[in-house]
OpenMM code with the backbone's topology and positions (N, CA, C; nanometers):
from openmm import Vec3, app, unit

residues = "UNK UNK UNK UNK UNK UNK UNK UNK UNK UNK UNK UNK UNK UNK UNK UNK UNK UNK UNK UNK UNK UNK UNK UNK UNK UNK UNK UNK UNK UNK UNK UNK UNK UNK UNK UNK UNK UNK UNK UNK UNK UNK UNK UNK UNK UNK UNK UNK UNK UNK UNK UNK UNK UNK UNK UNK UNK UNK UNK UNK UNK UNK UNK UNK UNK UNK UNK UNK UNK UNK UNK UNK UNK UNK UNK UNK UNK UNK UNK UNK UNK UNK UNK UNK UNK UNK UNK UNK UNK UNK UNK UNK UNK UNK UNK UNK UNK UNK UNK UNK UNK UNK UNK UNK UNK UNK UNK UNK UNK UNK UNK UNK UNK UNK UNK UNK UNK UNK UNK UNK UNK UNK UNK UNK UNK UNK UNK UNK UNK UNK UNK UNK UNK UNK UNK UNK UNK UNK UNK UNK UNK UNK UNK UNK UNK UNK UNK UNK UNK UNK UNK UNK UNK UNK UNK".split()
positions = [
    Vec3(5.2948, 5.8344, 4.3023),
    Vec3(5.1680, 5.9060, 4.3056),
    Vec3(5.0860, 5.8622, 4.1849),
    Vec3(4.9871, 5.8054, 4.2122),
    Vec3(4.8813, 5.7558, 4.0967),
    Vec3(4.8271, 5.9193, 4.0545),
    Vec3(4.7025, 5.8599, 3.8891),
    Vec3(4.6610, 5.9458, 3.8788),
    Vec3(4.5811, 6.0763, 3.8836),
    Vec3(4.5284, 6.0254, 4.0045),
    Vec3(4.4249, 6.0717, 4.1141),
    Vec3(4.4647, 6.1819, 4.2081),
    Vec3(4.5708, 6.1495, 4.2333),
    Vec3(4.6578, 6.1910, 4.3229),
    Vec3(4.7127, 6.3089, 4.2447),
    Vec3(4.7793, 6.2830, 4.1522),
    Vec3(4.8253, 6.3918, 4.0787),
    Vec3(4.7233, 6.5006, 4.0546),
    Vec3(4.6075, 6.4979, 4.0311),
    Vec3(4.5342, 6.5527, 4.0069),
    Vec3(4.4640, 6.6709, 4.0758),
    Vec3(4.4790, 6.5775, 4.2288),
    Vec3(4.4347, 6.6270, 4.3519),
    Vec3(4.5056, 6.7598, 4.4154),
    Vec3(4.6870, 6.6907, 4.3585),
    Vec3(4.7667, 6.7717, 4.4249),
    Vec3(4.7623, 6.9054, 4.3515),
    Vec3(4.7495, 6.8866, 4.1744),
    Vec3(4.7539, 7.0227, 4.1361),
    Vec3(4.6016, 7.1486, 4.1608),
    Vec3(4.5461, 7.0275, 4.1904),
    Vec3(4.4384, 7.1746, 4.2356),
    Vec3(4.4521, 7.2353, 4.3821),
    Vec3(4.5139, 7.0823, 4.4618),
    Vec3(4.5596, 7.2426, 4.5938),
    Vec3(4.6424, 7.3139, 4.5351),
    Vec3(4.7738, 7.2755, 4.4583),
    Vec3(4.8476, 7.3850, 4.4027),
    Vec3(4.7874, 7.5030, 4.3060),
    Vec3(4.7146, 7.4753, 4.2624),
    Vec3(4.6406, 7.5825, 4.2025),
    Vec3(4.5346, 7.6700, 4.3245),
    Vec3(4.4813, 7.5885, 4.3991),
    Vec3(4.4093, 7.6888, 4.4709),
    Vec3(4.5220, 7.7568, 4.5799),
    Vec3(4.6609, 7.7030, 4.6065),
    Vec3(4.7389, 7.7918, 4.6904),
    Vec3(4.7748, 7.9038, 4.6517),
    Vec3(4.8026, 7.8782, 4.5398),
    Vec3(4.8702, 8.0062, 4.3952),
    Vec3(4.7378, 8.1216, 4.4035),
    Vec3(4.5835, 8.0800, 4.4132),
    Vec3(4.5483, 8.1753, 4.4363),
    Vec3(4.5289, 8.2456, 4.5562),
    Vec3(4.5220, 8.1776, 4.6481),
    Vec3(4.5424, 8.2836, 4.8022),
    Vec3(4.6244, 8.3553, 4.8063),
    Vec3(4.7333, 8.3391, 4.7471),
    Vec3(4.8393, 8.4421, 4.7501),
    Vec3(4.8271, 8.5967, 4.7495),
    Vec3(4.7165, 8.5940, 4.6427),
    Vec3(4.6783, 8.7299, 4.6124),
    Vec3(4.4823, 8.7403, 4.5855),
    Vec3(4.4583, 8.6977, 4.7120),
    Vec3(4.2979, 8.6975, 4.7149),
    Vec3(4.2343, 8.8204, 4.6708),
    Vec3(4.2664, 8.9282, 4.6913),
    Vec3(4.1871, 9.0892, 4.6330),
    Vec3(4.2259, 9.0300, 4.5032),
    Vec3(4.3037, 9.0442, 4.4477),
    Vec3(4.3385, 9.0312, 4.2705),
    Vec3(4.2377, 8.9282, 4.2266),
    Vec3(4.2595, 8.8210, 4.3031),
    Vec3(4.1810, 8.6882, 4.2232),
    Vec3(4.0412, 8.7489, 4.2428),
    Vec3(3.9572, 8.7396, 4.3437),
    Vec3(3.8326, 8.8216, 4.3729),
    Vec3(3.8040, 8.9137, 4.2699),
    Vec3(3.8529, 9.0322, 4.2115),
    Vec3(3.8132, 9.1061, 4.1414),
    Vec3(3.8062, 9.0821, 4.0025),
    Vec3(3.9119, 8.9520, 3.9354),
    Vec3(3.9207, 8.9197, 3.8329),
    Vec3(3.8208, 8.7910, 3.8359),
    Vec3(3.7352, 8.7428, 3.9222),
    Vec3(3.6341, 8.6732, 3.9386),
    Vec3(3.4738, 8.7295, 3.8928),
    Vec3(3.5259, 8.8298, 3.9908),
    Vec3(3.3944, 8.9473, 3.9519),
    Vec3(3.4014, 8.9917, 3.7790),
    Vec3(3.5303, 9.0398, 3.8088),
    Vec3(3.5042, 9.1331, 3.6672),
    Vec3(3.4577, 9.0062, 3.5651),
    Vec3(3.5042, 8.9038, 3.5419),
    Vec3(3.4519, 8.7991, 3.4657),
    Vec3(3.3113, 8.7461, 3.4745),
    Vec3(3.2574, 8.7521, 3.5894),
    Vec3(3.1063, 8.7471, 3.5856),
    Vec3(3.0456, 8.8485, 3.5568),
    Vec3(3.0603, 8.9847, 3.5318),
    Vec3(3.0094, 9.0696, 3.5301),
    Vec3(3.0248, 9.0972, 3.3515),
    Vec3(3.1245, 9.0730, 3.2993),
    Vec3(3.1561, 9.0714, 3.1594),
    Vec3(3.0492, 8.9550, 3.1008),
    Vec3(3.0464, 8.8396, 3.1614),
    Vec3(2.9418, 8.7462, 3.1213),
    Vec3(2.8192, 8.7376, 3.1159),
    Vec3(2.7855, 8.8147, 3.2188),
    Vec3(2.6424, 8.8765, 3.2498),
    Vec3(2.6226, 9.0165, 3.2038),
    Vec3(2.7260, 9.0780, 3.0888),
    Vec3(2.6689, 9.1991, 3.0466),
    Vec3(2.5390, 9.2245, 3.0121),
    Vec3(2.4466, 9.3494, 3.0126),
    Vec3(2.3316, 9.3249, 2.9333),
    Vec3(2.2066, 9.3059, 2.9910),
    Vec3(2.2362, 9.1924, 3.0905),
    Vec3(2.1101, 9.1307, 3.1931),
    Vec3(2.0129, 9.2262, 3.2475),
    Vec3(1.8750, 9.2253, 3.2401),
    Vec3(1.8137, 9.3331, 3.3026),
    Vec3(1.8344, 9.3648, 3.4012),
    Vec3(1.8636, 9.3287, 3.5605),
    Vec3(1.8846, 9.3989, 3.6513),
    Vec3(1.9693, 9.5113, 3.6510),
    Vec3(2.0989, 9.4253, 3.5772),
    Vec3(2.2630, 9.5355, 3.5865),
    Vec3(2.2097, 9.6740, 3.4877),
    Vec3(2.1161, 9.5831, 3.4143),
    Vec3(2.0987, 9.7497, 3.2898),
    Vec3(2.0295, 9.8549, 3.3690),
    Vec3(1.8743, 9.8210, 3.4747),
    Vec3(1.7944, 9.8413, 3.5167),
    Vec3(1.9277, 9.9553, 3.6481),
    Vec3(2.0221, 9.8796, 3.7142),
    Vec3(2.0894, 10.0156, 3.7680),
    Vec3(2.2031, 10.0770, 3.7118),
    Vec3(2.1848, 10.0635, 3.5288),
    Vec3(2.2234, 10.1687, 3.5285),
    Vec3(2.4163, 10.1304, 3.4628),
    Vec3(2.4070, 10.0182, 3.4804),
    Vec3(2.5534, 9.9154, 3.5322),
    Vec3(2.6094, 9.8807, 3.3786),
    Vec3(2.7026, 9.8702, 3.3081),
    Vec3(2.7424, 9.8081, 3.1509),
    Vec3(2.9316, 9.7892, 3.1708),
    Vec3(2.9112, 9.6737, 3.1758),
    Vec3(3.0677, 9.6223, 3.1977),
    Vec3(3.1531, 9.6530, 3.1057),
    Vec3(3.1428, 9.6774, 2.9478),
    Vec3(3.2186, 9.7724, 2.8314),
    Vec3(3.2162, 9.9165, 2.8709),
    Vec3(3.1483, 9.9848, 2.9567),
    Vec3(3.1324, 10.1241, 2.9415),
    Vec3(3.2572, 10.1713, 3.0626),
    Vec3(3.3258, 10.0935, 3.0989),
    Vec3(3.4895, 10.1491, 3.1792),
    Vec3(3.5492, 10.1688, 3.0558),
    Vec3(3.6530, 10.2555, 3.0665),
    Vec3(3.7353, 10.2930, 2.9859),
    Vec3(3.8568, 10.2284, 2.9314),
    Vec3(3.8964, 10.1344, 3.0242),
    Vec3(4.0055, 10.0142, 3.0301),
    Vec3(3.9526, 9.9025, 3.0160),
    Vec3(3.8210, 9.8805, 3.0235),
    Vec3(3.7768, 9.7041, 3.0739),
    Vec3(3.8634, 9.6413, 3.1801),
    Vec3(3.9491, 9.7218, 3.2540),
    Vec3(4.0626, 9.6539, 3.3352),
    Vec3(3.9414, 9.5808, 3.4510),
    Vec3(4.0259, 9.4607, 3.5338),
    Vec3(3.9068, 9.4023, 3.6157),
    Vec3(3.8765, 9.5184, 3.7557),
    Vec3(3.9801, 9.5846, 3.7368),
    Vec3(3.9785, 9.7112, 3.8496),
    Vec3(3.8832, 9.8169, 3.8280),
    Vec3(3.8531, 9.8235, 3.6798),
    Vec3(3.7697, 9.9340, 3.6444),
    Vec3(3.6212, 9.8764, 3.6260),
    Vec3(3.6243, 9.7822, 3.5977),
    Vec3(3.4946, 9.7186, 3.5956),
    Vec3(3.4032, 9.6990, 3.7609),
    Vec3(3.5268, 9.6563, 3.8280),
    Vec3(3.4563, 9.6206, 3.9767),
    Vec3(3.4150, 9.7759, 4.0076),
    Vec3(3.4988, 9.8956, 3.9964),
    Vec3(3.4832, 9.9562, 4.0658),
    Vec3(3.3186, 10.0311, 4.0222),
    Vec3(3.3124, 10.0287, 3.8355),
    Vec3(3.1965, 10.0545, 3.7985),
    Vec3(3.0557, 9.9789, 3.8288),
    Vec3(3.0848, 9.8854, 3.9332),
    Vec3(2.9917, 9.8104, 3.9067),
    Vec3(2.9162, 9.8388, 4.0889),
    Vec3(3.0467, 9.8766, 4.1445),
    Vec3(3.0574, 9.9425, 4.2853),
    Vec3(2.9495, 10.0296, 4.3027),
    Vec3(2.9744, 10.1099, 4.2162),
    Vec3(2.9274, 10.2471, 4.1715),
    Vec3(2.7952, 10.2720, 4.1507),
    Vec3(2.7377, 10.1407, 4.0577),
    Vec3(2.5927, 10.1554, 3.9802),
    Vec3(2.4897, 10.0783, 4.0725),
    Vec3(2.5818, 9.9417, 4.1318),
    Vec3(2.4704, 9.8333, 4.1896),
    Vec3(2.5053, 9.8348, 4.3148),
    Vec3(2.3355, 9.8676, 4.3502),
    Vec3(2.3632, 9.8395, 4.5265),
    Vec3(2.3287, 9.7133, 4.5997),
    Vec3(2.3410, 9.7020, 4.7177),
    Vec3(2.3508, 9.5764, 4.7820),
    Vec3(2.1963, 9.5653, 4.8032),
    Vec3(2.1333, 9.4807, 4.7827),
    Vec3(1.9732, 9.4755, 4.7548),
    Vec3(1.9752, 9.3619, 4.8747),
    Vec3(1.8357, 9.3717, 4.8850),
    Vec3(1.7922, 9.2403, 4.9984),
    Vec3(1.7445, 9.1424, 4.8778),
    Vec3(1.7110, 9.0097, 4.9335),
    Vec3(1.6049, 8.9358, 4.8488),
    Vec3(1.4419, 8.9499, 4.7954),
    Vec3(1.3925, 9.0205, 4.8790),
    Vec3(1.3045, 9.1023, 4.8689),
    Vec3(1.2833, 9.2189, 4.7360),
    Vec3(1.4348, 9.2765, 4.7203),
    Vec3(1.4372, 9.3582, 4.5996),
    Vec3(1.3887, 9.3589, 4.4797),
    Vec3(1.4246, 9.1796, 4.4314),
    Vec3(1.4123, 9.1362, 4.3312),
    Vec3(1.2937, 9.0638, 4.2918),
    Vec3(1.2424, 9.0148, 4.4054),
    Vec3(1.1064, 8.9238, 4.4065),
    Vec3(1.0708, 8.9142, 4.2716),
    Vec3(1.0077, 9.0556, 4.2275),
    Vec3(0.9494, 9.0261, 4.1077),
    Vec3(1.0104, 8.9660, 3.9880),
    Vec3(1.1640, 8.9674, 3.9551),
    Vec3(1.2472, 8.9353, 3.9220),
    Vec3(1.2635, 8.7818, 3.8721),
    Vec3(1.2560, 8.7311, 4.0520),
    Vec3(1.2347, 8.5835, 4.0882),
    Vec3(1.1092, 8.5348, 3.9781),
    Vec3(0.9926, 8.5710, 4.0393),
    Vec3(0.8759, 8.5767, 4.0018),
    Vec3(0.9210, 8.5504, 3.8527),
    Vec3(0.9533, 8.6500, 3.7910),
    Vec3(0.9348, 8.6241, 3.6678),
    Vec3(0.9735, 8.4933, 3.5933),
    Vec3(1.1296, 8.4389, 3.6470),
    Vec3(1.1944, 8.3547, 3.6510),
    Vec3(1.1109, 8.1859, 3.6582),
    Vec3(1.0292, 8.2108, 3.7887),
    Vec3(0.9957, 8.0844, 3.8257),
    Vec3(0.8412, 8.0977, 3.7749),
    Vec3(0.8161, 8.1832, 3.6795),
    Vec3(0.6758, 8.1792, 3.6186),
    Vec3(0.7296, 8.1188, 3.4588),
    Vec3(0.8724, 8.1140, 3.4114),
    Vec3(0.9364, 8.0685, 3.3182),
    Vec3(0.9571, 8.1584, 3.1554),
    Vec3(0.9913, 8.2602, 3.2507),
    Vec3(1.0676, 8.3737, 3.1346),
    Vec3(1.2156, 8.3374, 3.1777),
    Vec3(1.2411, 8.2867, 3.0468),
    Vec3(1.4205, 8.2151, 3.0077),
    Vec3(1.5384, 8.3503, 2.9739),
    Vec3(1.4603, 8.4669, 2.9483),
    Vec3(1.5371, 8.5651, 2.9125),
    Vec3(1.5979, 8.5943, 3.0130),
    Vec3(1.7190, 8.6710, 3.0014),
    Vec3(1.8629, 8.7488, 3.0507),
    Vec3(1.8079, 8.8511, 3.1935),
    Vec3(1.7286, 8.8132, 3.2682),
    Vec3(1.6899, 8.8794, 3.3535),
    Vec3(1.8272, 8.9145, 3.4462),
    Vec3(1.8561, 8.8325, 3.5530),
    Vec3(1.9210, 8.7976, 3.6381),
    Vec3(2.0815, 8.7296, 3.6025),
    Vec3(2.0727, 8.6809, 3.5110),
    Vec3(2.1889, 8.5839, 3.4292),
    Vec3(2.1853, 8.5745, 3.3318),
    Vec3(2.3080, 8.6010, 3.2320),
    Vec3(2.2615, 8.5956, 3.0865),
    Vec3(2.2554, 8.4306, 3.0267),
    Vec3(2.3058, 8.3036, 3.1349),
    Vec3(2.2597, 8.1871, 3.1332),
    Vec3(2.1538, 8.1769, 3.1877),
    Vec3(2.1001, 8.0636, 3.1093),
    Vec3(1.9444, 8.0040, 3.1823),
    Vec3(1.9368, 7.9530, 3.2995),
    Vec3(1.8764, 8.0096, 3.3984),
    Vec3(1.8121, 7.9922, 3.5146),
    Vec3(1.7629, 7.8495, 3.4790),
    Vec3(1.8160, 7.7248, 3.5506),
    Vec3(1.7884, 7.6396, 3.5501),
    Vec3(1.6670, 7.5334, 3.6992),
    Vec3(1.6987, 7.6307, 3.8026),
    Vec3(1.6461, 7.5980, 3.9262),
    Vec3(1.6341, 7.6990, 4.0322),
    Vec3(1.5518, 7.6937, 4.0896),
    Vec3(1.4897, 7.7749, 4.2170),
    Vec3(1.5235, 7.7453, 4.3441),
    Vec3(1.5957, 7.7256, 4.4020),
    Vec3(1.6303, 7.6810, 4.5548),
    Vec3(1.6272, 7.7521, 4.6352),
    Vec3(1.5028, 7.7327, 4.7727),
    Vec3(1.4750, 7.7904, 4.8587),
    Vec3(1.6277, 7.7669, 4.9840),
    Vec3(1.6659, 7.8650, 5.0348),
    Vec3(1.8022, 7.8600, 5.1032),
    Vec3(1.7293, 7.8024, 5.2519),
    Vec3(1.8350, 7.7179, 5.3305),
    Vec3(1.8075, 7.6909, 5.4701),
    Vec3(1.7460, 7.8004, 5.5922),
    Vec3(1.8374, 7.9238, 5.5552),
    Vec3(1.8507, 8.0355, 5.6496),
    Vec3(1.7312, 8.1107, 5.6062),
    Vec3(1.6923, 8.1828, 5.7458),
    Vec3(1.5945, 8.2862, 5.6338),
    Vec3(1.6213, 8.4650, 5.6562),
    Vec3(1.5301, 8.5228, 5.6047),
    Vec3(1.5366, 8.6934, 5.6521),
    Vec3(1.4234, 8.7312, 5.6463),
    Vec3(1.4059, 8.7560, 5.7992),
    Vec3(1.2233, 8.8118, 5.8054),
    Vec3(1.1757, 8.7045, 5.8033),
    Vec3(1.2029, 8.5482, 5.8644),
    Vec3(1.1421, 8.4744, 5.8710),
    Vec3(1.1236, 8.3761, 5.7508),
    Vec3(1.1455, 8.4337, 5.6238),
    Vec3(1.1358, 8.3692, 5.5331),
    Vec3(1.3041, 8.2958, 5.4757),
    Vec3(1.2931, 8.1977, 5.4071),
    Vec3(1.3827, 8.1246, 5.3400),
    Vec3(1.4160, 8.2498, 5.2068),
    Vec3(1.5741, 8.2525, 5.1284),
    Vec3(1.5993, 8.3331, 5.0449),
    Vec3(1.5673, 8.2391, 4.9061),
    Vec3(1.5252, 8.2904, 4.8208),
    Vec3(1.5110, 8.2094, 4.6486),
    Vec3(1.6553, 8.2246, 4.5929),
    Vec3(1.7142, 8.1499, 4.5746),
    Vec3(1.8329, 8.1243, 4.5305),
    Vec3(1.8403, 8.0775, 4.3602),
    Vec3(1.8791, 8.1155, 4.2527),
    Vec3(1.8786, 8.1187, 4.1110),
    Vec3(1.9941, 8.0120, 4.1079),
    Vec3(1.9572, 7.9050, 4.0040),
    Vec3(2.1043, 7.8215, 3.9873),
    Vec3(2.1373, 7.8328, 3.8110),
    Vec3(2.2290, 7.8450, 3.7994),
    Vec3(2.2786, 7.7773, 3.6499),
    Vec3(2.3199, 7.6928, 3.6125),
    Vec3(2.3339, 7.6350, 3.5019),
    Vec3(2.4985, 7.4704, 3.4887),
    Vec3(2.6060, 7.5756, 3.5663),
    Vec3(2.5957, 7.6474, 3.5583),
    Vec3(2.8314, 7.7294, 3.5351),
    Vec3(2.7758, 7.7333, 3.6944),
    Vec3(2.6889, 7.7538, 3.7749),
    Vec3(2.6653, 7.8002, 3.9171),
    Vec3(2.7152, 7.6638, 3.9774),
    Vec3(2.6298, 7.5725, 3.8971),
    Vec3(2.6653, 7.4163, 3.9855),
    Vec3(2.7840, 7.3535, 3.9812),
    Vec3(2.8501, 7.3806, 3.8391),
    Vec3(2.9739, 7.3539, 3.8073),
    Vec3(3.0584, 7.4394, 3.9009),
    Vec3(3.0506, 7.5313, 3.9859),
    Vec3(3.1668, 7.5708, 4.0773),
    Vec3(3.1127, 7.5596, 4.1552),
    Vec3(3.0118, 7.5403, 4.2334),
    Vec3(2.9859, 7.4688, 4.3749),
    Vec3(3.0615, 7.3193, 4.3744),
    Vec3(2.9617, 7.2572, 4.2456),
    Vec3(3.0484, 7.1051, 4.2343),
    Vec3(3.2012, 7.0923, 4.2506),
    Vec3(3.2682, 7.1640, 4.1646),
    Vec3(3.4210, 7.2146, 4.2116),
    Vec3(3.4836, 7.2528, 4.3460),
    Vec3(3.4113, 7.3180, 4.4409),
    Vec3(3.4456, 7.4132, 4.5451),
    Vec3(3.4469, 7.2888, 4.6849),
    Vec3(3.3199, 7.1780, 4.6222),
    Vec3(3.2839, 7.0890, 4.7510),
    Vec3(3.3705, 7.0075, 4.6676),
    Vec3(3.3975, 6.9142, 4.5446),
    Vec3(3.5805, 6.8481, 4.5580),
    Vec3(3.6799, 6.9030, 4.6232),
    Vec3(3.7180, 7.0278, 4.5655),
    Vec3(3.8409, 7.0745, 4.6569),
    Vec3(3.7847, 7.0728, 4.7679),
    Vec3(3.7174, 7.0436, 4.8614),
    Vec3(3.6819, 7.0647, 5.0048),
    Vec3(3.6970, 6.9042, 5.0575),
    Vec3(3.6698, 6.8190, 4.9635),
    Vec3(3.6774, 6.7030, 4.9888),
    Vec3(3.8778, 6.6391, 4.9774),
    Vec3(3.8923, 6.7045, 4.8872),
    Vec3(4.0618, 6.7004, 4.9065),
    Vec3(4.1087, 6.7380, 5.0065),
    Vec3(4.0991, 6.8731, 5.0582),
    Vec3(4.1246, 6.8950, 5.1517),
    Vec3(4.1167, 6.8040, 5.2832),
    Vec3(4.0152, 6.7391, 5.2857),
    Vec3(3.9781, 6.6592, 5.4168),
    Vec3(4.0286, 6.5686, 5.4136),
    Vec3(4.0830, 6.4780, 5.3147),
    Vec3(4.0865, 6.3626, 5.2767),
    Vec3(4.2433, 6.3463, 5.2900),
    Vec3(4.3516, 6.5117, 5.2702),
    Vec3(4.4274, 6.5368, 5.3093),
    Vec3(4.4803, 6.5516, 5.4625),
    Vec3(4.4257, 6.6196, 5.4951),
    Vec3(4.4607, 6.6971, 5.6286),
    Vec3(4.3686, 6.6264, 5.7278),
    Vec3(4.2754, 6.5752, 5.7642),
    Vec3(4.1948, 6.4974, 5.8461),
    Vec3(4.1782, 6.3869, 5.8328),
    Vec3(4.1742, 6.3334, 5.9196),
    Vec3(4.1526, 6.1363, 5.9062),
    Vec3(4.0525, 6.1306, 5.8911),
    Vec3(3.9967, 6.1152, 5.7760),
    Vec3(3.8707, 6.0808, 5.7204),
    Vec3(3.8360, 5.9293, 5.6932),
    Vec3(3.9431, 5.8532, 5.7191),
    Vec3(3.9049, 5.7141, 5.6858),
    Vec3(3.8710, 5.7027, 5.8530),
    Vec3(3.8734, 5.7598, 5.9825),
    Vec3(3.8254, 5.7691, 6.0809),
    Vec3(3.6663, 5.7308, 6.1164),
    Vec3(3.6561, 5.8580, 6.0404),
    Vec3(3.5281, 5.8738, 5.9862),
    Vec3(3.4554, 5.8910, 5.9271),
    Vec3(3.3409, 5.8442, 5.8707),
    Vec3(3.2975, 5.7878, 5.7333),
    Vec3(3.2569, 5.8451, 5.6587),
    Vec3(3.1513, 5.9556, 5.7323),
    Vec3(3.0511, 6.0671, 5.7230),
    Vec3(3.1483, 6.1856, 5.7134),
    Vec3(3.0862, 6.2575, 5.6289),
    Vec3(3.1035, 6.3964, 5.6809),
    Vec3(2.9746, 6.4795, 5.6176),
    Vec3(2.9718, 6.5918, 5.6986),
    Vec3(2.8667, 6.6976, 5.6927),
    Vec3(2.8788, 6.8284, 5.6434),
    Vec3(2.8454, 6.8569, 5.5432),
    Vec3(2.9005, 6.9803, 5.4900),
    Vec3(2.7570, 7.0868, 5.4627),
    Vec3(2.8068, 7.2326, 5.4795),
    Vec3(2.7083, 7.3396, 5.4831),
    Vec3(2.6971, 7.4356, 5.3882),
    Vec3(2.6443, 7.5017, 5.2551),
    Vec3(2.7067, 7.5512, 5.1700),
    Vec3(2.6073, 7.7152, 5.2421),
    Vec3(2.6974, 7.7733, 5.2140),
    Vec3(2.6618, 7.9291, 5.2427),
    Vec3(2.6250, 8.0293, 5.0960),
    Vec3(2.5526, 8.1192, 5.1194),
    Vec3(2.5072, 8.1796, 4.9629),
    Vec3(2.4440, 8.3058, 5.0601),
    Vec3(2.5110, 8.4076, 5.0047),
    Vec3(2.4669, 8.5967, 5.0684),
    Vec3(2.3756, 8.6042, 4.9871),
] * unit.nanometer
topology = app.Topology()
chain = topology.addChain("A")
for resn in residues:
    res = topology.addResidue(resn, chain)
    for name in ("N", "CA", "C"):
        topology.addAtom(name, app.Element.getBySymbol(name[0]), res)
């Protein structure tokens, strides 16, 4: 096994290790974005502070965060956006800098959704479509075929 290979194999092994226990990993995902993004005006705006659980456990955090922030449309935030793509760099939305605006494929109400990017946002998409490319490159005859077509999804 070259070094490529090795490489390849430990991130399916690492991404198998996490299916194992998808609720756990999920919440310790969250709770880590939510610890990173303490502060940010929206989360403050409902109300939301990732130190203010009593444990910081990732269980207590998700559930506080359950609690404070509701499921908003895109619409919610507009002004938000707005502010963003008028080029206020501050902690609105992300306590990293909003680096790009991407209008989504799909729409609601006819319209396309504004999608916020960061480096750390692109850096795990970029990650998510390698492992996706391992995967294929594994399990499908891809030297078959040359192309492939891939779709990225964003709620």
């Amino acid at each position: 096994m070259d070094a490529s290979e090795d490489v390849d194999h430990q991130k399916l092994v690492e991404f198998e290790k996490m299916t194992e226990h998808p609720a756990e990993v999920q919440a310790q995902v969250l709770a880590d974005i939510l610890h990173l993004n303490a502060g940010v005006g929206y989360l403050a705006r409902c109300g939301f502070n990732s130190s203010s659980s009593s444990s910081n456990s990732s269980y207590d955090v998700v559930a506080s965060f359950k609690a404070h922030v509701p499921v908003v449309s895109n619409a919610a935030i507009k002004d938000d956006l707005q502010r963003i793509a008028d080029g206020d760099r501050g902690p609105i939305l992300t306590a990293q800098p909003v680096i790009s605006l991407t209008l989504s494929s799909g729409t609601t109400a006819g319209r396309p959704k504004t999608v916020p990017s960061t480096h750390k946002s692109r850096q795990i998409i970029h990650s998510a479509f390698q492992l996706a490319s391992i995967f294929r490159e594994r399990f499908f005859l891809t030297n078959a075929v040359p192309t492939v077509l891939s779709f990225a999804y964003a709620l």
